[in-house]
Each structure stands twice: as structure tokens, then as C-alpha cells.
Backbone as ProteinMPNN parsed JSONL, in Angstrom:
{"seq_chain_A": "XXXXXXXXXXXXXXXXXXXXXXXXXXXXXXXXXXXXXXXXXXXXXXXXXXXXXXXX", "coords_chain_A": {"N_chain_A": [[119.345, 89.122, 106.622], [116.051, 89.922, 106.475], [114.098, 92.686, 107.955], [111.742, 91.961, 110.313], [109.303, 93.533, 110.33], [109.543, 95.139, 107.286], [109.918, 98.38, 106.521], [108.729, 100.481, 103.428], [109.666, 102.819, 101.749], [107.595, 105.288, 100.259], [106.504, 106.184, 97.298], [105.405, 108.593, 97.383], [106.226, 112.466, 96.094], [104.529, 114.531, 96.917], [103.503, 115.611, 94.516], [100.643, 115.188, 93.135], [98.819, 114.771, 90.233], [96.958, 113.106, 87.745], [97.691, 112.473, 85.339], [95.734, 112.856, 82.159], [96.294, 111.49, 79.718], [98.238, 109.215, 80.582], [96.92, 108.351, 82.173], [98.52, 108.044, 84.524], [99.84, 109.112, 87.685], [101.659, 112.464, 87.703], [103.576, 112.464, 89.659], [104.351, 110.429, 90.814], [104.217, 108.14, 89.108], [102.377, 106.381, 89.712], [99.103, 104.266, 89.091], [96.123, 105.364, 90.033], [94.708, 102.771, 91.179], [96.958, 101.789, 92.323], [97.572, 103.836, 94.172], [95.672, 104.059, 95.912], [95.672, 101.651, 97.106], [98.135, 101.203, 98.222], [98.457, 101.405, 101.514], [96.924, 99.022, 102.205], [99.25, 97.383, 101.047], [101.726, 94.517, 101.091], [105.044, 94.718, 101.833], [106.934, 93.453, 100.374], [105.169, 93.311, 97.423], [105.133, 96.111, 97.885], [107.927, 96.511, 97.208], [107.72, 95.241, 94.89], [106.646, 97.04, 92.943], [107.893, 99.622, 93.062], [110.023, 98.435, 91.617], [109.265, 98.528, 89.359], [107.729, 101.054, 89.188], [110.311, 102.538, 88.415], [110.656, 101.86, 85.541], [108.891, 103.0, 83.831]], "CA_chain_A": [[118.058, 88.731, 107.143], [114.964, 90.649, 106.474], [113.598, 92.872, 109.432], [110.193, 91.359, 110.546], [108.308, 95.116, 110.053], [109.982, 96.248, 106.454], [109.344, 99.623, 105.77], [109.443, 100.819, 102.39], [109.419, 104.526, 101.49], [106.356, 105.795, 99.669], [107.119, 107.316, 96.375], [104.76, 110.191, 96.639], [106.466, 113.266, 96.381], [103.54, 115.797, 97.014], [102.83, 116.549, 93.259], [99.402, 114.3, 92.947], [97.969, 115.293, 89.601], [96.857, 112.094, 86.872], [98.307, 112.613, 83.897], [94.771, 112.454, 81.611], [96.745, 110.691, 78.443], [98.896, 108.366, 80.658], [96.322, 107.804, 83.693], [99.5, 107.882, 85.932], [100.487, 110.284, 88.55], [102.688, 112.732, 87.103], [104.575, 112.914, 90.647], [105.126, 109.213, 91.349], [104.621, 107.604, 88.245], [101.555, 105.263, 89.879], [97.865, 104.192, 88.484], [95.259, 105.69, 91.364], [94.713, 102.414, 92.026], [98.055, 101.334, 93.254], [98.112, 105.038, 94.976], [94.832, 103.868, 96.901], [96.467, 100.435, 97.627], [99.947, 101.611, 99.037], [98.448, 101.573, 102.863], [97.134, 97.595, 102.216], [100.019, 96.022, 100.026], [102.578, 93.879, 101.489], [106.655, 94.709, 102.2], [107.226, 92.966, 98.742], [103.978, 93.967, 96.893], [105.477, 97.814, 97.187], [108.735, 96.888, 96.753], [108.059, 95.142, 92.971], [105.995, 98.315, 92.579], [108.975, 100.458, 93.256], [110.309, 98.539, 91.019], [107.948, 98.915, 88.288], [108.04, 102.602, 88.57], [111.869, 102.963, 87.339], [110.506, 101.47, 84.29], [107.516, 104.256, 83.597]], "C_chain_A": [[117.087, 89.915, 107.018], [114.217, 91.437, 107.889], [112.157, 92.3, 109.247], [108.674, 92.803, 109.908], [108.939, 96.102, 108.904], [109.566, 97.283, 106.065], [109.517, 99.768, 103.759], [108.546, 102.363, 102.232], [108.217, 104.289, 100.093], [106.939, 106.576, 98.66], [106.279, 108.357, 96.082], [105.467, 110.695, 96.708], [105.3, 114.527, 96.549], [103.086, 116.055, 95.849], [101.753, 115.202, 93.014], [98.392, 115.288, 91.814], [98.106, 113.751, 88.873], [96.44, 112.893, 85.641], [96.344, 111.882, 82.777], [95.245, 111.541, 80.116], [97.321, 109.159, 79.344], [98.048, 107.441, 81.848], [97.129, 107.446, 84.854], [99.658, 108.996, 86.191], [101.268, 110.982, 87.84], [103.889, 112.705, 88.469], [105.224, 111.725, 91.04], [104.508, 108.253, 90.66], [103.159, 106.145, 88.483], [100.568, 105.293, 89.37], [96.809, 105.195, 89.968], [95.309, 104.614, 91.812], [95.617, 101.871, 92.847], [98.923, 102.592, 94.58], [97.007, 104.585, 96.354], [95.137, 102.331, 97.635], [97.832, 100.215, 98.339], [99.614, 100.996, 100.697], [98.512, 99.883, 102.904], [98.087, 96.535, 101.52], [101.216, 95.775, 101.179], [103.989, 94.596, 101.329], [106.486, 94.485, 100.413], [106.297, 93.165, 97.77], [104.769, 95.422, 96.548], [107.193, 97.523, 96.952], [108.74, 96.534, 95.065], [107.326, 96.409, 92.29], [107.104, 99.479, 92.322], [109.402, 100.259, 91.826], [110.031, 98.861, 89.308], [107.959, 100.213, 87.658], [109.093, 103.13, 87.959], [111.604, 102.773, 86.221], [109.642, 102.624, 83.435], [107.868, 104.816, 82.712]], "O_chain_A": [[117.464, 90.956, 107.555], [113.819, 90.72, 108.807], [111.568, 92.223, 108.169], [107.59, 92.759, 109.325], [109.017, 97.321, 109.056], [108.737, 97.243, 105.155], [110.34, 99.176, 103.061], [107.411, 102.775, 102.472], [108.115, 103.379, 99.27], [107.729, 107.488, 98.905], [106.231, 108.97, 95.016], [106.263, 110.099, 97.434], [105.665, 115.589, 96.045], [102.121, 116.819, 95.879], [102.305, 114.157, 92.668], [97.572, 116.148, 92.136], [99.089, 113.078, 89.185], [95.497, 113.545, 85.194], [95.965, 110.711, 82.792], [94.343, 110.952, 79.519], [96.937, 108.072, 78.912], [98.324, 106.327, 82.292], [96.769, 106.816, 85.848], [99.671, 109.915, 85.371], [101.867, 110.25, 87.052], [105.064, 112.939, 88.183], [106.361, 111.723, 91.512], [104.112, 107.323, 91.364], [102.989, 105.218, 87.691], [100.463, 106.393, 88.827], [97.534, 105.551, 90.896], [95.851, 104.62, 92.917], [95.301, 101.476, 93.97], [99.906, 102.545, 95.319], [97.348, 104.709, 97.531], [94.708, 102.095, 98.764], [98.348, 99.221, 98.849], [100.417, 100.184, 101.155], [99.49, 99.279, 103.344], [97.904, 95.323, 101.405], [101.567, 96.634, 101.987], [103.925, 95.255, 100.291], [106.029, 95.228, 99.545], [107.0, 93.214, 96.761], [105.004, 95.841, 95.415], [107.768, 98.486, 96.447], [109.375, 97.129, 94.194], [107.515, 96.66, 91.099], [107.031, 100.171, 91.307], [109.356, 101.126, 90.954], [110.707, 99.373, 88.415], [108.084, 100.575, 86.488], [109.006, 104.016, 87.109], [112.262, 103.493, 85.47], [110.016, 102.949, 82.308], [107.197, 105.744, 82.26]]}, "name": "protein", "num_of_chains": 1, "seq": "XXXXXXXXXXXXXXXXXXXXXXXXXXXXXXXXXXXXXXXXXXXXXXXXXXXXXXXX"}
């Protein structure tokens, strides 16, 4: 069963630079805008994101 309040861990690690060829983070692999969207996306929203990033 799903808890009602899923967390999901944040994949910053502290290194926040954008990669000027790839326009992604070099530290956690995201666009800006899915770095400025982390606080409003849904449980499942960041987790297909998560998954997303393994792919990068």
C-alpha cells in the first residue's frame, strides 16, 4: 500500500552547474525546468522523473 504523504528523495547533489551543450544539470542530470518544478510535481510526477534520469 502506498503511504498517503510519499516522499521521494531529490536528486540534487549540490553540484548545480547547466551543462551549456546538454542544457542539463551536470549534478542531477535535470532540465532547469524540471529543477524549478521539483517543489510542485506530484509523488509519481518525480518518481517517472527519477526514472528518466537513469536514462541521461
Amino acid at each position: 500500500m502506498k503511504k498517503k504523504h510519499e516522499q521521494v528523495i531529490d536528486p540534487c547533489i549540490q553540484i548545480c552547474t547547466i551543462d551549456s551543450d546538454s542544457g542539463l544539470c551536470i549534478g542531477c542530470s535535470r532540465t532547469p525546468k524540471e529543477i524549478n518544478n521539483w517543489f510542485l510535481m506530484t509523488p509519481e510526477e518525480k518518481i517517472e522523473l527519477v526514472k528518466q534520469l537513469a536514462k541521461r
